[in-house]
N, C-alpha and C positions, 0 to 999 in steps of 0.2 A: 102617665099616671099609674101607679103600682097599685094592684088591685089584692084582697084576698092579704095573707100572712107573708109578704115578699120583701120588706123594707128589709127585715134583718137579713135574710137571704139573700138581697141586692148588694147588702154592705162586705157578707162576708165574698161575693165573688169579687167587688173590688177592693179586697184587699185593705180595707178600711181597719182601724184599731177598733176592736168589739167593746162594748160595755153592754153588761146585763145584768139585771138584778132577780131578787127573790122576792117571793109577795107568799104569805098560806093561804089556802081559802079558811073561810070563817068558819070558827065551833060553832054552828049555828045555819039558821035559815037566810041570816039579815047578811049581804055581801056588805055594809054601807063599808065598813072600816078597811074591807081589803081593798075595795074601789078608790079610798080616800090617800091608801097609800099608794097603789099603783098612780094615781092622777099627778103625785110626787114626786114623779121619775118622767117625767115629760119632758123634751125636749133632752134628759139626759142618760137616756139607753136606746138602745138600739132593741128590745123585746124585753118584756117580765117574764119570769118563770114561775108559774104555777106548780105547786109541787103535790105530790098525789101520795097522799098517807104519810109523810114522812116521818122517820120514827114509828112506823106502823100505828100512830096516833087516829083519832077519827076526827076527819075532818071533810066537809062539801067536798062533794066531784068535782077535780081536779077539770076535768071536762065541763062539767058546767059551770063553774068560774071562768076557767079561762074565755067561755063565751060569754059571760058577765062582761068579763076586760071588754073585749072583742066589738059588742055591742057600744065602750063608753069610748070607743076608739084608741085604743092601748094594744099592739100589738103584742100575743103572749106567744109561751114556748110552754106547750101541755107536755107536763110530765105523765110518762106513763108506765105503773112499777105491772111486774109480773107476779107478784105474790096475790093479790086479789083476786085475777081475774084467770081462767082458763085460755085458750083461744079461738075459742069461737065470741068470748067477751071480747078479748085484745083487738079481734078483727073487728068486731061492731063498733066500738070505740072509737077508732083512727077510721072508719069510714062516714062516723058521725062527728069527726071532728073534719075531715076535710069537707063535709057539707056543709058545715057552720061557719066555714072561711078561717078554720084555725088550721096552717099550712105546717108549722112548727113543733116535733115533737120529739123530745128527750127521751130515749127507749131504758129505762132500767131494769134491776132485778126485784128489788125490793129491800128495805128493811126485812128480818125477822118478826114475827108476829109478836115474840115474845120480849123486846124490848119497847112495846108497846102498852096503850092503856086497854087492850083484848085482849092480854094473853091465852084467854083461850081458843080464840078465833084457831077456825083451818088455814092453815096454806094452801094456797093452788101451785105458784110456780111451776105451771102445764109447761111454760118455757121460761127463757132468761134472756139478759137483756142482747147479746147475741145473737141471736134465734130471734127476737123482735125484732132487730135490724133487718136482719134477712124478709122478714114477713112484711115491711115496709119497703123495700121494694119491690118484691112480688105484688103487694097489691097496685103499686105506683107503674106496674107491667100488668095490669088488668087482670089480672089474678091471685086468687083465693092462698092460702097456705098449702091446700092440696093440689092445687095447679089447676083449678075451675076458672073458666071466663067471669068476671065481674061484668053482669051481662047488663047493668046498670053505671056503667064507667068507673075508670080506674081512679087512683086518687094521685096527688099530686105534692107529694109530703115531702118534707124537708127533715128530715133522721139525723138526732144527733145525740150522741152518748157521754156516759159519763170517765174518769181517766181520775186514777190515784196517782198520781208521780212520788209519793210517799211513801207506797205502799213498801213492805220489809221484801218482798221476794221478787228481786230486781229481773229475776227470768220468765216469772207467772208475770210481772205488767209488759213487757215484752210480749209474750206469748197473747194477752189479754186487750192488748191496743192492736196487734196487728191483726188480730181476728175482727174486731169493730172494723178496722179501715177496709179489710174486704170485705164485711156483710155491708158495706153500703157509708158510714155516717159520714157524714157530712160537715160535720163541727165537735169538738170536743168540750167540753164542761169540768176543770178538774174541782174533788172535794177539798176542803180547807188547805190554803198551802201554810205551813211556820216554817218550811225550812227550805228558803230560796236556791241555796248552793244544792238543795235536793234537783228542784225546779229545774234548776241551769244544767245540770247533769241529764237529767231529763227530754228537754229539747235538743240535747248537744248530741246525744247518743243514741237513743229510741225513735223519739221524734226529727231526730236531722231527718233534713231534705223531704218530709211529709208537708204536702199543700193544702192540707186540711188545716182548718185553722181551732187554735188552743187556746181557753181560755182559763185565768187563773182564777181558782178560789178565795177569795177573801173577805174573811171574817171579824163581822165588828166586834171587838172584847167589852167588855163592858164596864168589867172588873175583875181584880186577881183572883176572886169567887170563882166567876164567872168562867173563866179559864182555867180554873182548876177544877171545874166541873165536865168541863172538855174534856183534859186531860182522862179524866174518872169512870166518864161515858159514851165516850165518840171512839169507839175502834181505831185504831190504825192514824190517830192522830194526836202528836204531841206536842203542846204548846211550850217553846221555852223557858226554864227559867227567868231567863233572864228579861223577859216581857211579865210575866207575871210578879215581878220584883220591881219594876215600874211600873204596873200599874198599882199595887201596892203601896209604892211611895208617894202616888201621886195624889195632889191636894182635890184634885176633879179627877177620877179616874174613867168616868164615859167620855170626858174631852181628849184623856189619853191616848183612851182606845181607838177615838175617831184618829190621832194624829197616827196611832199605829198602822192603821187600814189604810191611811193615805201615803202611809211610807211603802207600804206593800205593793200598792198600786204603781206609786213608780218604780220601784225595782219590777215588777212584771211587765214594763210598757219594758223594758231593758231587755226581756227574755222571751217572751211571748207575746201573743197577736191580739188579747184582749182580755177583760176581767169580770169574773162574776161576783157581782158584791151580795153579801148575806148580815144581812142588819136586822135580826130577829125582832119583832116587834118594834122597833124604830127605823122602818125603813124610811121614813120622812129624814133622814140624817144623812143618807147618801148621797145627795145634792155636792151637801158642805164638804163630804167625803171628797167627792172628785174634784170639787174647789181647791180643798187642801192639796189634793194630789197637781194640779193644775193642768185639769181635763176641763176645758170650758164646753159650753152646752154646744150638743150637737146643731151641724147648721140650719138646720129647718126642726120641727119636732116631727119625726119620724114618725107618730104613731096618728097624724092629725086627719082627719075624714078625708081632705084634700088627696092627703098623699096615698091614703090606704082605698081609695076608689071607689069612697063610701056613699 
């Protein structure tokens, strides 16, 4: 019986094909809708990701959602950005999240404050997401960032980061993944993939022969709008023409987009070990997603009280 945040963790040491999805926490106080979508993905991921300010947008602690999931028996993956927090926050966080049986945590840097609905808010980024790997297992070695005994026991965290394989400066993501695999992570998360032969380049060369396991970004389009607003406001990522020219022409173009994401999907079971789907407010679509893809539901639901030693 796997107790605590280990189903995903058990999959990824057997080598199993990953699925995970994205969930936000609510504008608000009431989780009901983020609960409803997570409840969505049962039986067909392996963890949800909880994501913490994304967009430097304001939304419920990332932390207290994920223990929302946690409690409905939804195994999550707590993201955790550095712009908010100093680190004596970053440390109380991940030792309140291994208290609450959330074993799973994404270490990032942050959005900008300034692509955000605060623009005037401060930055902290005391560290970055680097520097939080490291500080994850330091504390998972009973000790503090300054090398103090956690005289109240150590934690038990499962560290995993984020990987652009897109990114323009083929020597800084090099330099930038193989600093993550020695601070510790454990699993990789890449941002939106459009350009597979990027991908395959990617694993074939940077990534050869790493036993860390990668998982691909993929994003549901919606519409040629939609995708042209990527293009417009998501850094470092560019959706092709020629996707946005079908979805365009298309008579349903959210049906499109679904078939597009499911074609993504199998070209990343081709190249990589697993995928992260991002269905921005229709993540009740991801089901269908891996249907089209023809990813049938995992074989028990991983995230059920039985299995999580509830």
């Amino acid at each position: 019986m796997l107790s605590h945040s280990q189903v995903f963790r058990t999959a990824v040491r057997a080598k199993e094909f990953l699925i995970t999805a994205e969930v936000m926490p609510p504008k608000g106080a009431n989780p009901d809708r983020m609960i409803a979508m997570a409840q969505c993905l049962r039986q067909r991921v392996h963890a949800v990701n909880v994501t913490d300010g994304s967009r430097a947008v304001l939304r419920m602690s990332a932390l207290a959602a994920a223990a929302i999931l946690r409690q409905q028996g939804i195994e999550p993956i707590f993201q955790l950005a550095c712009r908010d927090r100093n680190r004596i926050g970053l440390q109380a966080d991940l030792l309140g999240a291994q208290a609450l049986g959330i074993g799973n945590v994404l270490a990032l840097t942050g959005d900008p404050v300034k692509a955000g609905d605060h623009p005037d808010a401060r930055s902290v980024f005391d560290l970055e997401s680097v520097r939080l790997l490291q500080v994850i297992q330091q504390l998972n070695q009973g000790l503090d960032i300054n090398g103090n005994p956690l005289t109240d026991g150590a934690t038990d965290l499962f560290g995993g980061a984020a990987v652009d394989p897109q990114s323009p400066s083929w020597s800084g993501l090099q330099r930038r993944f193989e600093r993550k695999l020695a601070a510790g992570a454990q699993f990789f998360q890449s941002q939106l993939v459009a350009d597979f032969d990027r991908l395959d380049k990617f694993m074939n060369t940077i990534a050869r022969g790493v036993d860390k396991p990668i998982l691909a970004g993929i994003f549901l389009l919606k519409s040629a709008k939609n995708a042209e607003f990527i293009n417009r406001n998501v850094p470092g990522v560019h959706i092709p023409q020629h996707l946005i020219d079908r979805l365009a022409a298309a008579s349903n173009p959210l049906r499109e987009g679904m078939k597009i994401a499911a074609e993504q999907v199998q070209y990343a079971r081709q190249l990589c070990h697993g995928v992260h789907l991002m269905a921005v407010k229709r993540e009740e679509l991801i089901p269908e997603i891996l249907d089209m893809a023809g990813l049938a539901p995992l074989r028990s639901d991983p995230s059920s009280p039985a299995q999580m030693g509830l």
